[in-house]
C-alpha angles and dihedrals in degrees: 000000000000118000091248091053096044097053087047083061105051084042091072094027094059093051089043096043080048104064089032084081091058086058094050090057088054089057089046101047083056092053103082087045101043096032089049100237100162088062090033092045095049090079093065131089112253095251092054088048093049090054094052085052086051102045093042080051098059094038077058093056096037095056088045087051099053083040085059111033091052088061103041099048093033085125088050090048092043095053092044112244127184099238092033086055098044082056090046095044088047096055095050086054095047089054092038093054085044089052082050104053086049098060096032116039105027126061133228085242090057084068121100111244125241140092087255090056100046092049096046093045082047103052088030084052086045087048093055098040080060096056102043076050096050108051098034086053082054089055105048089037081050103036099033113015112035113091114182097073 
């Protein structure tokens, strides 16, 4: 892939990894309701609910953040630039070590059963194989293989 080609690509990834974030929030405010929380929460103490609700809270803003900030700063993360780059870097590993969770710690049994549920874990597991892909293809294109820096 020629540099020129390459930086055509990430043009139009970045804006599209961007807004995929927005689409993960979609999947996740669905997840109390469908996944049955109010009944499942009940059995914790109200401290350990509170930090679910916590926890669930900042994963919210954190996804909105890299959803953001990939858009706001796309010129930053095209040219290349350091800080641009560390953000960048540190995305791809947030959606590879989720990958990862995914396919290491869980089982397929922890998984709520349906048609609806299979469907939704497969194409949210396809979204974030795209942007770990994504980003950590923007780093090594960036990093290793650009050569006009």
């Amino acid at each position: 892939m020629t540099s020129s080609l390459a930086e055509r690509f990430f043009d139009i990834d970045l804006w599209l990894v961007g807004g995929a974030h927005f689409l993960i929030l979609f999947a996740s405010f669905q997840v109390p309701y469908r996944l049955g929380w109010k009944q499942d929460l009940q059995q914790l103490r109200p401290f350990n609910r509170k930090l679910l609700w916590v926890q669930s809270g900042f994963t919210v803003l954190t996804i909105i953040a890299f959803g953001a900030l990939t858009l706001i700063l796309h010129s930053e993360l095209l040219r290349g630039d350091r800080a641009a780059l560390g953000l960048g870097g540190f995305i791809g590993i947030y959606w590879t070590t989720r990958i990862l969770v995914d396919a290491l710690y869980f089982s397929h049994e922890d998984w709520p059963k349906g048609t609806a549920f299979i469907v939704g874990h497969a194409l949210l597991t396809l979204l974030f194989v795209a942007l770990a892909a994504s980003y950590v293809g923007l780093l090594i294109w960036q990093v290793w293989l650009r050569t006009n820096h």
